[in-house]
VOPAGU-2260 file (C-alpha; in pm, 1 decimal, decimal comma):
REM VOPAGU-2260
SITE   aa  ch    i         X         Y         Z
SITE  UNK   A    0   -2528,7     161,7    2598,2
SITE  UNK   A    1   -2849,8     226,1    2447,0
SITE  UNK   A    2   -3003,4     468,4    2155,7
SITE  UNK   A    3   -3259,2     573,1    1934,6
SITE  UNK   A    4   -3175,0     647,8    1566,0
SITE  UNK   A    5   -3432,5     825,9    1321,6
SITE  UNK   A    6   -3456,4     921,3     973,6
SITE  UNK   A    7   -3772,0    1015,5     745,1
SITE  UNK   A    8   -3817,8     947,6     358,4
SITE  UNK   A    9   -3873,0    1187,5      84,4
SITE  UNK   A   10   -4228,0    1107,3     136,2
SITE  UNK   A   11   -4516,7    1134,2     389,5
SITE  UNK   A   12   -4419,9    1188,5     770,3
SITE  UNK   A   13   -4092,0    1100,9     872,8
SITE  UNK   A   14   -4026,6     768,8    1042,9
SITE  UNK   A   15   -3794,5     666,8    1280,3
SITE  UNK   A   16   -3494,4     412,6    1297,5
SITE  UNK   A   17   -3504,3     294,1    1665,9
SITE  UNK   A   18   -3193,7     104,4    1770,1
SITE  UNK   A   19   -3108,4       1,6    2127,9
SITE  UNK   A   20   -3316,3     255,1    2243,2
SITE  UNK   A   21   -3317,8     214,1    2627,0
SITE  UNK   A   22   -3158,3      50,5    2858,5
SITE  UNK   A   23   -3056,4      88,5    3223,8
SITE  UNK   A   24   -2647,1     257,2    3346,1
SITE  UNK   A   25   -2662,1     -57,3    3563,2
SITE  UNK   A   26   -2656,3    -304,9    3291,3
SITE  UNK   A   27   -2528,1    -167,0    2918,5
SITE  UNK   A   28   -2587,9    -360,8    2621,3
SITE  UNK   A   29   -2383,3    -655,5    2545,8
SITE  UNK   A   30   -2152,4    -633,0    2279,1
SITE  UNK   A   31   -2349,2    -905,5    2108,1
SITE  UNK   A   32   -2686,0    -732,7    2162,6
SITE  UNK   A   33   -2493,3    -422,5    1865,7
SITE  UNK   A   34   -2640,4    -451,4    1503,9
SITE  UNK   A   35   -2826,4    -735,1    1271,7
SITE  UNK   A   36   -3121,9    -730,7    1487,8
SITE  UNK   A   37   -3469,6    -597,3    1452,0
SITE  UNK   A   38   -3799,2    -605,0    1602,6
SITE  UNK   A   39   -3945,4    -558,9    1966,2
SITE  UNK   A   40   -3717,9    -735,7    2192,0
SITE  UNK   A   41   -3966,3    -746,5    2514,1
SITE  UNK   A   42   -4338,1    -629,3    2527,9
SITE  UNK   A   43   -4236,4    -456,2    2849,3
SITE  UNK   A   44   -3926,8    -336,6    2892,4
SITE  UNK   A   45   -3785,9    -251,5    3212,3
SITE  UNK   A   46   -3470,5    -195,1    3336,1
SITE  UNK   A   47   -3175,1    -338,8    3213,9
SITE  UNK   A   48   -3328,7    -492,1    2907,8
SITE  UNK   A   49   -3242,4    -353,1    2590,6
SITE  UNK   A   50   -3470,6    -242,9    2331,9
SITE  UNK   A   51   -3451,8    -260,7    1938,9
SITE  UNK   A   52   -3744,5    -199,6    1673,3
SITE  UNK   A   53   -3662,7    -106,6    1343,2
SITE  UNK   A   54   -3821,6     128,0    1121,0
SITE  UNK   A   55   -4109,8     237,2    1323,2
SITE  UNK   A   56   -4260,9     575,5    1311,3
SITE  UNK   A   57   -4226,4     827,7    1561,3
SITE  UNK   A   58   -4578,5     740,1    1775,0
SITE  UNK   A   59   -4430,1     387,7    1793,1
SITE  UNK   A   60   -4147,5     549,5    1963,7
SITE  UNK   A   61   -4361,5     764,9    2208,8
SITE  UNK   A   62   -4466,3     418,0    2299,4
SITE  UNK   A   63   -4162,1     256,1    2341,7
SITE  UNK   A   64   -4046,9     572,9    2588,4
SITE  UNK   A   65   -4365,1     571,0    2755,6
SITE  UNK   A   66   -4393,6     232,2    2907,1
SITE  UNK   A   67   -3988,3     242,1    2969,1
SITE  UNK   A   68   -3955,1     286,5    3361,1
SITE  UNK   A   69   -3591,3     428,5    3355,1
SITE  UNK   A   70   -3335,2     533,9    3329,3
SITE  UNK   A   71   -3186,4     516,1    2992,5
SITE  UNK   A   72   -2835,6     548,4    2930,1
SITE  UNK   A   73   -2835,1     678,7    2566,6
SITE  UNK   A   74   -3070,3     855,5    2337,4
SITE  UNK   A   75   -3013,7     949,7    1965,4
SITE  UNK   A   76   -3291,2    1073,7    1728,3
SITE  UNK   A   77   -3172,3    1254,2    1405,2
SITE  UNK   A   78   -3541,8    1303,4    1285,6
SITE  UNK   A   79   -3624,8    1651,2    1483,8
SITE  UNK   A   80   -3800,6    1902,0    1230,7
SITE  UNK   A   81   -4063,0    2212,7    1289,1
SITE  UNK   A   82   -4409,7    2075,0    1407,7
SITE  UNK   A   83   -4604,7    1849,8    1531,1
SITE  UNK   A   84   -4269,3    1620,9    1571,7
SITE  UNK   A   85   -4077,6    1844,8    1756,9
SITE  UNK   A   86   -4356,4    1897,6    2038,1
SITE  UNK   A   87   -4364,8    1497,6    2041,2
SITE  UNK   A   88   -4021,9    1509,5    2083,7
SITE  UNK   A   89   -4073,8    1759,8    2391,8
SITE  UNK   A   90   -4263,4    1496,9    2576,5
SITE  UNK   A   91   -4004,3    1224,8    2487,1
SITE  UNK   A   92   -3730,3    1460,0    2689,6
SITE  UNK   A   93   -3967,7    1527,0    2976,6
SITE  UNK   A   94   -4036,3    1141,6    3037,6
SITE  UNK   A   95   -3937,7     939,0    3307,4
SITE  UNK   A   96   -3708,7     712,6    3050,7
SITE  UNK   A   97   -3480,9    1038,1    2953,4
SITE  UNK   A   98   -3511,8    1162,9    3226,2
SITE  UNK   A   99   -3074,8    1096,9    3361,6
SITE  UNK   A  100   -2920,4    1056,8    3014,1
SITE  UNK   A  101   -2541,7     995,9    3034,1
SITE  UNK   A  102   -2570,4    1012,6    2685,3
SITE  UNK   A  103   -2754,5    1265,2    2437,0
SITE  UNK   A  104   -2733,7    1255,4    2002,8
SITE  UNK   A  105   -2957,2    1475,3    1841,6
SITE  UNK   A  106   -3069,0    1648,3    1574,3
SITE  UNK   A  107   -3311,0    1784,6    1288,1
SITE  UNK   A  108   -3310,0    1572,7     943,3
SITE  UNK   A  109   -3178,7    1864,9     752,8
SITE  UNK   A  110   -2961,8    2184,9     807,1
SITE  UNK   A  111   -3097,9    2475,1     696,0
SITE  UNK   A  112   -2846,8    2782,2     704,6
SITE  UNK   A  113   -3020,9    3003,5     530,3
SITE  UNK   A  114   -3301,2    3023,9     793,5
SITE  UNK   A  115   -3160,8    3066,4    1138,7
SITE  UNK   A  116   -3404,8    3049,3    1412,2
SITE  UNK   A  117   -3603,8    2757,3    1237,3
SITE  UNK   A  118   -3427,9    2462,0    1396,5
SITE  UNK   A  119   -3501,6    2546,9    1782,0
SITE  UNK   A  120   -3355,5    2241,3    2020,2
SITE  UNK   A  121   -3640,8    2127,9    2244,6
SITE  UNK   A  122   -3647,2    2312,1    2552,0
SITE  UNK   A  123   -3695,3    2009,2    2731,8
SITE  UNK   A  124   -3402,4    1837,0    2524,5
SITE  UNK   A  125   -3119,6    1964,5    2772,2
SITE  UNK   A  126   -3307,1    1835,7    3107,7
SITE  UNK   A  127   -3033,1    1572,4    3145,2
SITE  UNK   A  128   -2741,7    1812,2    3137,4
SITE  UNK   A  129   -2642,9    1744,8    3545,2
SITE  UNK   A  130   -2632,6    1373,6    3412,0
SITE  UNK   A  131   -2468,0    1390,3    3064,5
SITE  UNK   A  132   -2131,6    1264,2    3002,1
SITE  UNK   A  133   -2137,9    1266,6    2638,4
SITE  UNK   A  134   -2362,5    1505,6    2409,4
SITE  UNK   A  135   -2381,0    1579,0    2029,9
SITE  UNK   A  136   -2612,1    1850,8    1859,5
SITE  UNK   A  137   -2646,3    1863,5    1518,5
SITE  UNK   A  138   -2852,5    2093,2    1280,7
SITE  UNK   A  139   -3022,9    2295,5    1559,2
SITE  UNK   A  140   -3052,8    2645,7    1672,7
SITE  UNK   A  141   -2915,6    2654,4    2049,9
SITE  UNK   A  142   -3186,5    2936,5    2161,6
SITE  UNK   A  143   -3020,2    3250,2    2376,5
SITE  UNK   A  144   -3221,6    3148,1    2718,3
SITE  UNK   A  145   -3112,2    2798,4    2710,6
SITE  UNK   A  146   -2810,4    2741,0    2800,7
SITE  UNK   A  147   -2760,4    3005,9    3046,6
SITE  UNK   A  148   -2914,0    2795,4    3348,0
SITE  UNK   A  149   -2751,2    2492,8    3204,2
SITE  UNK   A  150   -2498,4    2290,3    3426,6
SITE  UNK   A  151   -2327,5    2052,3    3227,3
SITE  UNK   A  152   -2126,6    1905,8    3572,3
SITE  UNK   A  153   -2076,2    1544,3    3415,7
SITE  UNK   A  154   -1945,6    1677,3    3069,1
SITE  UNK   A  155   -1653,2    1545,2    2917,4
SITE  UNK   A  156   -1713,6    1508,8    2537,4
SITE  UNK   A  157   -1930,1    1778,7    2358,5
SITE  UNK   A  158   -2013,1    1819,7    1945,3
SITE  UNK   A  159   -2136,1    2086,7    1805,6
SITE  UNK   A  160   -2220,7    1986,9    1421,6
SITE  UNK   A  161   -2348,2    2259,5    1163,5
SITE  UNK   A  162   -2508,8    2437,4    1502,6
SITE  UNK   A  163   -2655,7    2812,4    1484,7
SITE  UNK   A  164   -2530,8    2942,3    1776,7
SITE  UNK   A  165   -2496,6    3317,2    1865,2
SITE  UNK   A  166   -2148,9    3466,9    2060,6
SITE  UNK   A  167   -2338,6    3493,9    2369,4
SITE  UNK   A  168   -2464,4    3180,1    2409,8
SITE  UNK   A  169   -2157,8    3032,7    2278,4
SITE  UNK   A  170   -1980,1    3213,8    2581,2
SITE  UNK   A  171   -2172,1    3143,8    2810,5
SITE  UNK   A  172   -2184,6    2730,5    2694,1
SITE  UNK   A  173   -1840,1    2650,3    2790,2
SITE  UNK   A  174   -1775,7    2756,3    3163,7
SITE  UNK   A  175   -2111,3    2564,5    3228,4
SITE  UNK   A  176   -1906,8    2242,3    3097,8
SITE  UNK   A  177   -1617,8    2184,9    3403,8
SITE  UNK   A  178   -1565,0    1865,1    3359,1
SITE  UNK   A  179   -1488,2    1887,5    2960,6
SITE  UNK   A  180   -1207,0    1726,2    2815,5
SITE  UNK   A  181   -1302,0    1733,5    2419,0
SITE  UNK   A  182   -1447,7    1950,3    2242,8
SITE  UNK   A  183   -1554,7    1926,7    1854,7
SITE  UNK   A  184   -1666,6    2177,4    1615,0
SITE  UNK   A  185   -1810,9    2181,7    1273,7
SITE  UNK   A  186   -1949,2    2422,6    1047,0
SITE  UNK   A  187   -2069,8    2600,4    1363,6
SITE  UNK   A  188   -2272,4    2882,7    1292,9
SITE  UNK   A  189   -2401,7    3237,1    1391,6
SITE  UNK   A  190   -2057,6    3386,3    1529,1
SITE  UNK   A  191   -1779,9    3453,7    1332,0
SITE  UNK   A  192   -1554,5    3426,2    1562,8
SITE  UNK   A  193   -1525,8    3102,0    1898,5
SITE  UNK   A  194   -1321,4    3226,9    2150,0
SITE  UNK   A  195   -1246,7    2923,9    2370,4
SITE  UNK   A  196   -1168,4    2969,8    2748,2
SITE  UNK   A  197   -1174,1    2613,1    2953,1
SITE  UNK   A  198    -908,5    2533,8    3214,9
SITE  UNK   A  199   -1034,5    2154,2    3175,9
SITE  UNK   A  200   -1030,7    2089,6    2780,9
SITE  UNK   A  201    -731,4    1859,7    2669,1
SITE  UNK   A  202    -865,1    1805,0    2301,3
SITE  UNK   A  203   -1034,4    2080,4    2049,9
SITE  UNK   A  204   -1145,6    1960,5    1662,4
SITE  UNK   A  205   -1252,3    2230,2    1457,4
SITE  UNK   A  206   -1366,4    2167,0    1128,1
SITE  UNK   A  207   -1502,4    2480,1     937,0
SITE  UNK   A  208   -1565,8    2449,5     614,4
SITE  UNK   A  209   -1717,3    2749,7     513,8
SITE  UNK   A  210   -1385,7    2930,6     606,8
SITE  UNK   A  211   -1524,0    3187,9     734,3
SITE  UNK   A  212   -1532,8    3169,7    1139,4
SITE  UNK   A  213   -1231,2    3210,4    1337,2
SITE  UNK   A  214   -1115,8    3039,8    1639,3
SITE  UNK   A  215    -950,0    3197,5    1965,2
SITE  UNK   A  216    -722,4    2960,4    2174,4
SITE  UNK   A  217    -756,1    3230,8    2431,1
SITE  UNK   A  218    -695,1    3035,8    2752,8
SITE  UNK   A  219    -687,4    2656,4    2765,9
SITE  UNK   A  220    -408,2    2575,5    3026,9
SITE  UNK   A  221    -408,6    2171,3    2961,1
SITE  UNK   A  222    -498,7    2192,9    2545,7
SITE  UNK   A  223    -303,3    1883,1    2420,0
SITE  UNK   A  224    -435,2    1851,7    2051,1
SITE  UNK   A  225    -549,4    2125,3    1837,2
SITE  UNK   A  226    -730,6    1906,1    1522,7
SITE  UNK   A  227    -821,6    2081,0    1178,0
SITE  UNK   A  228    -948,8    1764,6     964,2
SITE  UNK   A  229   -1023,0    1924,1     620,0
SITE  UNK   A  230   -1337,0    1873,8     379,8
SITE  UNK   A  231   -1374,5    1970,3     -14,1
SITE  UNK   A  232   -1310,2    2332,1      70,8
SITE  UNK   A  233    -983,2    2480,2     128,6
SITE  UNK   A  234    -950,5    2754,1     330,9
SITE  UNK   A  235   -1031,7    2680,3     682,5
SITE  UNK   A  236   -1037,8    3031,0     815,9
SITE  UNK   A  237    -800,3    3185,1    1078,1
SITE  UNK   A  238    -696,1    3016,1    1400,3
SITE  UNK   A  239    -512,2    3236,0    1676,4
SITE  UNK   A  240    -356,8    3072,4    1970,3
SITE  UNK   A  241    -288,9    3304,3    2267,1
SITE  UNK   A  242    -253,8    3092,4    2545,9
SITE  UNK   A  243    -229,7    2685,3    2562,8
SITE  UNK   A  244     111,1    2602,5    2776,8
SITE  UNK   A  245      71,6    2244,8    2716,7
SITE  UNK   A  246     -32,4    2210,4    2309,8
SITE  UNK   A  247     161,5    1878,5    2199,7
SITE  UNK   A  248     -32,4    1771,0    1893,9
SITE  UNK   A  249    -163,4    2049,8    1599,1
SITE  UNK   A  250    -236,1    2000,7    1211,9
SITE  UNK   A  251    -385,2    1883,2     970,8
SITE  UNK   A  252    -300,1    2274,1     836,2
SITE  UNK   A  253    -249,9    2474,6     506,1
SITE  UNK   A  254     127,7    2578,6     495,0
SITE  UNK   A  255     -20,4    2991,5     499,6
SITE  UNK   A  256     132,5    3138,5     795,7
SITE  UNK   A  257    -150,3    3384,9     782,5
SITE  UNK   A  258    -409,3    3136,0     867,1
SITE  UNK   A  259    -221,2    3075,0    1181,4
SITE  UNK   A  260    -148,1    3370,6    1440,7
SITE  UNK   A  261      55,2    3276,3    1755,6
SITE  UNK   A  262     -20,8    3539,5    1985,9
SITE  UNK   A  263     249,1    3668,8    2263,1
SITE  UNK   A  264     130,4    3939,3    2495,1
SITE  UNK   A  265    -198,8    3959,8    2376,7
SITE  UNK   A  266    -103,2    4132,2    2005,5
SITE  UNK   A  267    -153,8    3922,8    1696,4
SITE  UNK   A  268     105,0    3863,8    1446,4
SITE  UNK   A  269     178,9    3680,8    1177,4
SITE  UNK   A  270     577,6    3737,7    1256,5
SITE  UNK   A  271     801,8    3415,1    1261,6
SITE  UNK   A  272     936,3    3472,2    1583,2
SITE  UNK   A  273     645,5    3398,2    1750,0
SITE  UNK   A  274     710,0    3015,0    1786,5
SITE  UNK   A  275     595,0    2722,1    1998,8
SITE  UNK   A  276     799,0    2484,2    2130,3
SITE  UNK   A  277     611,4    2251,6    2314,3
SITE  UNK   A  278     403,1    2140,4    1951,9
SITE  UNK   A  279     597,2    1776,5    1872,6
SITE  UNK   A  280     383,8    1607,9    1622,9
SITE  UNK   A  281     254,2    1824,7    1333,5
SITE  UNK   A  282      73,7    1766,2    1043,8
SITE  UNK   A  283      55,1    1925,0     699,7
SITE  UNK   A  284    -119,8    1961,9     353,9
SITE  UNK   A  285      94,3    2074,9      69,4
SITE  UNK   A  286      41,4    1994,6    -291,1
SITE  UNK   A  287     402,1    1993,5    -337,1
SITE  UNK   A  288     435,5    2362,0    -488,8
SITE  UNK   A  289     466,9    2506,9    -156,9
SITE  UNK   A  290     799,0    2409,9      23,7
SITE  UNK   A  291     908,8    2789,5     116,3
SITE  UNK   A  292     569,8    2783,4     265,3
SITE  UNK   A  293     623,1    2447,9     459,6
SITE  UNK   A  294    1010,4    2587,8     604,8
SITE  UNK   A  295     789,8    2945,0     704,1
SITE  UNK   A  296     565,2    2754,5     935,9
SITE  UNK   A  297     843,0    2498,7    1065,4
SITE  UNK   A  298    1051,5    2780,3    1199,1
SITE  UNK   A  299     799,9    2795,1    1410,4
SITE  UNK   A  300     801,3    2483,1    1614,3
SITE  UNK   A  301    1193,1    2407,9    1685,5
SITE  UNK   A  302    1116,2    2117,0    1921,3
SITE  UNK   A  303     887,2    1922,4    1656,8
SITE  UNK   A  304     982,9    1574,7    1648,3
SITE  UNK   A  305     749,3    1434,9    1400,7
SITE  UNK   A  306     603,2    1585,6    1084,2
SITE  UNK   A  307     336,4    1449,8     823,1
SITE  UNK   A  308     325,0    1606,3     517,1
SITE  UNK   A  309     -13,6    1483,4     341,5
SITE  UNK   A  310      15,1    1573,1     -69,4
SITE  UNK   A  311    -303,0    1691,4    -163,3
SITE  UNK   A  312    -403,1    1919,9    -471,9
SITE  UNK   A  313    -580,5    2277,8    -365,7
SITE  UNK   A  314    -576,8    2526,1    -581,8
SITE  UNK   A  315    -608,0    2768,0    -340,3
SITE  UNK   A  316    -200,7    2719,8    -252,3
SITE  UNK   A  317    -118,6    2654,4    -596,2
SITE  UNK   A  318    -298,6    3024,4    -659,5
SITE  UNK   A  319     -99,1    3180,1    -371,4
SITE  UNK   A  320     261,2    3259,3    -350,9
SITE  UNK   A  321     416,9    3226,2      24,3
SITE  UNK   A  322     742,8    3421,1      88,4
SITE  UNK   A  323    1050,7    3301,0     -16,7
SITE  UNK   A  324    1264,6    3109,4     264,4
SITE  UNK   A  325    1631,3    3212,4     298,6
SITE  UNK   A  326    1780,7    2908,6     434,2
SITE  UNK   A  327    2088,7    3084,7     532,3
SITE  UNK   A  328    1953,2    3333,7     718,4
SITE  UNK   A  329    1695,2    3169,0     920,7
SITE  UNK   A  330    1810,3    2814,9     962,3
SITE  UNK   A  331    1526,6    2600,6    1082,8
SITE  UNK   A  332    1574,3    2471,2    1508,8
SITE  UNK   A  333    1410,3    2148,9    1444,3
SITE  UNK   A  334    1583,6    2026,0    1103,1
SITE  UNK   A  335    1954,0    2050,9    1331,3
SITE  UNK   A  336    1848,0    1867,4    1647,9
SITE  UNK   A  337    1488,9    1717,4    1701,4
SITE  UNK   A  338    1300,4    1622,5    1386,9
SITE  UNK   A  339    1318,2    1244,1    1393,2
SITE  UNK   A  340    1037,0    1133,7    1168,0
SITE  UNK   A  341     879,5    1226,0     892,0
SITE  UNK   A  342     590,5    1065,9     697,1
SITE  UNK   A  343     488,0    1127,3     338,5
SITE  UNK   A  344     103,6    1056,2     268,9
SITE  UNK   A  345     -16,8    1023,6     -82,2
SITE  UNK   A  346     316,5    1043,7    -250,4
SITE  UNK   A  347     303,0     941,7    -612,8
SITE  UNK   A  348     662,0    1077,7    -668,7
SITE  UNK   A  349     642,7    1333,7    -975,2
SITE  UNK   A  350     901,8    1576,5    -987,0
SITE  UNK   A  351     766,3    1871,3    -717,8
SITE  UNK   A  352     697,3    1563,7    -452,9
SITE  UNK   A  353    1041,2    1456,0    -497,3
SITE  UNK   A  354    1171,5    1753,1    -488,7
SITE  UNK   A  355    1007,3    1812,5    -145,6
SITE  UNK   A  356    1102,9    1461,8      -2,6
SITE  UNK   A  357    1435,6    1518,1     -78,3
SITE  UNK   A  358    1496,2    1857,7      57,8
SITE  UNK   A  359    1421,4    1678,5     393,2
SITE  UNK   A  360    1636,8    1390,4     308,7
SITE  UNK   A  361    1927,0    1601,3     236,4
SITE  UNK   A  362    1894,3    1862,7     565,6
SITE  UNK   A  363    1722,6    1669,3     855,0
SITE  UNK   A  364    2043,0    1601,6    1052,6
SITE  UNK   A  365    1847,0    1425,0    1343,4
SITE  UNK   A  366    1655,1    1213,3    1118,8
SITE  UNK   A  367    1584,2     845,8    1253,0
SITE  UNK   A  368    1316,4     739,5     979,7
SITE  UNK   A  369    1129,5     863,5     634,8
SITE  UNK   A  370     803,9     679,7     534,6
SITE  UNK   A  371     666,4     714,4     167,0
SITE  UNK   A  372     303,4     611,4     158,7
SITE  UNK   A  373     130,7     622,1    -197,9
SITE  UNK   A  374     -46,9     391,5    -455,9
SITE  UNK   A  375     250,1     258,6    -571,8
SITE  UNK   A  376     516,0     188,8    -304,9
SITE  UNK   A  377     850,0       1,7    -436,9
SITE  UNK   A  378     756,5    -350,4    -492,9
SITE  UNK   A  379    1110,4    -519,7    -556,0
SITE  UNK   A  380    1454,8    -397,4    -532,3
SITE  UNK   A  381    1497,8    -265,3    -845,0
SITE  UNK   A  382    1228,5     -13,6    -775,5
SITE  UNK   A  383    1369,6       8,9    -421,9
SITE  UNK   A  384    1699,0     128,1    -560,0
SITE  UNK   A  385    1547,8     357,5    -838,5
SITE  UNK   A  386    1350,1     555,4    -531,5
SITE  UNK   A  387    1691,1     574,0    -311,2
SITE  UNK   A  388    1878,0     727,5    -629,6
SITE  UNK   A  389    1638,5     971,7    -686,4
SITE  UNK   A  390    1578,4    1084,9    -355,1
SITE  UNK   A  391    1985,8    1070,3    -293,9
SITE  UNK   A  392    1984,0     893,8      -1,2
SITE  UNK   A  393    2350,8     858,2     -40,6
SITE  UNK   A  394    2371,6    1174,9      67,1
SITE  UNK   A  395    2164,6    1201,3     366,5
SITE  UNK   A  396    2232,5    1451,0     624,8
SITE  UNK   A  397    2127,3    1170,6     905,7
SITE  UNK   A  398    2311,8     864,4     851,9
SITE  UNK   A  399    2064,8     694,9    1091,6
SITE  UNK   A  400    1839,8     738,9     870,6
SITE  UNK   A  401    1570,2     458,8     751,8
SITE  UNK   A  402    1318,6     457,1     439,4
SITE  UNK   A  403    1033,1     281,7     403,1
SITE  UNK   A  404     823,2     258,2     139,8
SITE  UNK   A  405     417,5     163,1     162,7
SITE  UNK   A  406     181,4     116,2    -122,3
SITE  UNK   A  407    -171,7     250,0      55,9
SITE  UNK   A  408    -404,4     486,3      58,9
SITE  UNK   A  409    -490,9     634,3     400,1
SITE  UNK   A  410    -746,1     968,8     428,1
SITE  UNK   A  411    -660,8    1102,9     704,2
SITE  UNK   A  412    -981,1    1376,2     742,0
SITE  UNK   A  413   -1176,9    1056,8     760,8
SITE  UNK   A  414    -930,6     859,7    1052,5
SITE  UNK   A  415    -957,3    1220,6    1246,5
SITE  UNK   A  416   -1323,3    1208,7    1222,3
SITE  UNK   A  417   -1348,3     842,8    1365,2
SITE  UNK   A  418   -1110,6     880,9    1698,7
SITE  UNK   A  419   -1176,7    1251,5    1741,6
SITE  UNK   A  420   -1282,0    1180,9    2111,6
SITE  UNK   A  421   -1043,8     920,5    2155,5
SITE  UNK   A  422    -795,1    1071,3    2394,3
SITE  UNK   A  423    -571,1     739,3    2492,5
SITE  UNK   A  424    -423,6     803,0    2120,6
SITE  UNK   A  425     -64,6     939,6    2158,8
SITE  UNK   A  426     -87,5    1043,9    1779,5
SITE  UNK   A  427    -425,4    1057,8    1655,4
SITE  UNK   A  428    -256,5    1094,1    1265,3
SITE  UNK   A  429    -103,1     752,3    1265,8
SITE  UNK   A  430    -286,6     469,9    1106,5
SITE  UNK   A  431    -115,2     161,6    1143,9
């Protein structure tokens, strides 16, 4: 694999961070040819042979692409901004190097949402799209005319990363994609609302962290994993899933059952009835105030099998009261017959947590195993003991049950960031 990295200083014209930048789909890189190295690797590279400079501006570039015959396999440039760079970066695209990416990173130096319309893509920046296999797009405006006679054939990963892009265009991007399996979203902007339609996608990430855009599982027949990872805001907007047969894998949510609409027969609801029984592996954040809210949205899945609950302070849902759960009344499908494990993240164990871990303890009848992971863990069996007592594991409703205590920090926005793509992962929330 090959790319081209670029940023520019506070200063002067920006420069660009050239790494790996070209290299023929007959011969990748070597795994020992990745990182450490600088400087021009071959006066005259041809195909095959892999490239590397290292802090050179953006005319040494042009050179570099220039006297490449082709094709590369990779190109990322993070450097794009209005000017004289982007029309040198129109030429790069319209070379003979670029010319069959398989795949395409890029991006302007700085986002700049208050401006829409500033941060045009190159025209010429898309000319690989038969070829692609792999794209990201970050910080640009997608203009209305592009995509339209776009034919992403090859695509199977695509990231859209703090992208203006308007509900037309957005509509229009995703049947010109039939080969894509993943699909990741951040901060996308210019619609307030991503309807999502792809009889090919196995694997959506949405990450929205202005809160205010909504997504539309309208129709995606083999949708696997639905992935929220959260940032320093809390509300991640609405998310409204109409029609995905197959979802398997959802989370990491807010216990609001507002925030999550399962739709049946094309009207939304918020009712509880609506439920989904094909989600096994969820994953929540509580800040251990919110357990009526937790038992809300479990009612919902009755086949779940395994849950993570990751503790995490938001004052949003310490702010907001969530209905009241009567137990009695609606007993909970999954807590009698299928939830197996459970997995506490960031458990310090002050009164609320334990409170929460043991409500689990005590009414999970199919329980096979119960992991605490925190900063602490129980070193010895003293502490061991003191932990079992006050979670009254005597009195477990699964006498299969096992504990097991860990003393580690894992952040698990970060670990969903790093394998989002990755779809050989049977739970992309575990870190072992």
């Amino acid at each position: 694999m090959t790319g081209a990295t670029s940023r520019w200083p506070s200063e002067a014209r920006p420069t660009s961070t050239t790494e790996n930048l070209a290299s023929s789909p007959e011969q990748p890189e070597s795994a020992g040819d990745q990182g450490g190295n600088s400087g021009v690797r071959t006066r005259h590279p041809g195909p095959g042979v892999p490239i590397r400079t290292s802090s050179v501006f953006p005319d040494a570039a042009s050179k570099v692409i220039s006297k490449h015959p082709g094709p590369a396999c990779r190109f990322c440039f993070h450097g794009l901004c209005p000017g004289d760079l982007h029309d040198q970066a129109e030429t790069w695209f319209l070379s003979r190097a670029l010319a069959k990416l398989q795949e395409l990173d890029v991006g302007y130096a700085f986002c700049d949402e208050r401006n829409p319309g500033r941060n045009p893509l190159p025209p010429s920046a898309l000319r690989s799209a038969p070829t692609l296999l792999v794209a990201k797009i970050s910080c640009c405006d997608l203009p209305r005319e592009m995509v339209p006679s776009m034919g992403f054939d090859l695509l199977q990963r695509l990231s859209l990363i703090s992208v203006y892009i308007s509900v037309d265009v957005f509509r229009g991007l995703l049947p010109a994609c039939r080969a894509l399996e993943s699909l990741h979203m951040s901060n996308v902007l210019g619609t307030r609302c991503l309807h999502v339609r792809s009889p090919t996608l196995r694997s959506i990430c949405f990450r929205n962290t202005s809160g205010r855009a909504e997504l539309v599982i309208e129709d995606v027949p083999r949708l696997v994993r639905l992935l929220i990872p959260f940032g320093c805001r809390e509300n991640c907007g609405t998310i409204r899933v109409i029609s995905a047969p197959k979802l398997e894998i959802l989370g990491p949510l807010l216990p609001v059952v507002s925030k999550l609409l399962l739709v049946s027969q094309g009207v939304s609801s918020a009712d509880l009835a609506n439920s989904m029984h094909t989600v096994k592996i969820l994953a929540l954040r509580c800040s251990g105030y919110e357990l009526d809210g937790v038992l809300n949205i479990l009612r919902r899945f009755p086949c779940l099998e395994k849950l993570y609950i990751i503790f995490h302070k938001h004052y949003e849902m310490d702010a907001k009261i969530e209905p009241q759960y009567d137990r009695r009344l609606y007993p909970i499908e999954c807590l009698q017959t299928h939830l197996k494990t459970v997995v506490f993240e960031t458990f310090v164990g002050h009164d609320k947590q334990l409170e929460f871990a043991k409500f689990f303890v005590l009414n999970a009848k199919a329980l096979k195993e119960i992991e605490f992971e925190g900063i602490y863990g129980a070193k010895n069996d003293v502490s061991l003991a003191y932990q079992h007592t006050l979670l009254r594991v005597e009195n477990r409703a699964s006498r299969d049950a096992q504990f097991e205590f860990r003393s580690r920090y894992r952040n698990t926005a970060i670990h969903l960031l790093r394998h989002i793509h990755d779809l050989s992962v049977a739970d992309p929330f575990e870190q072992l």
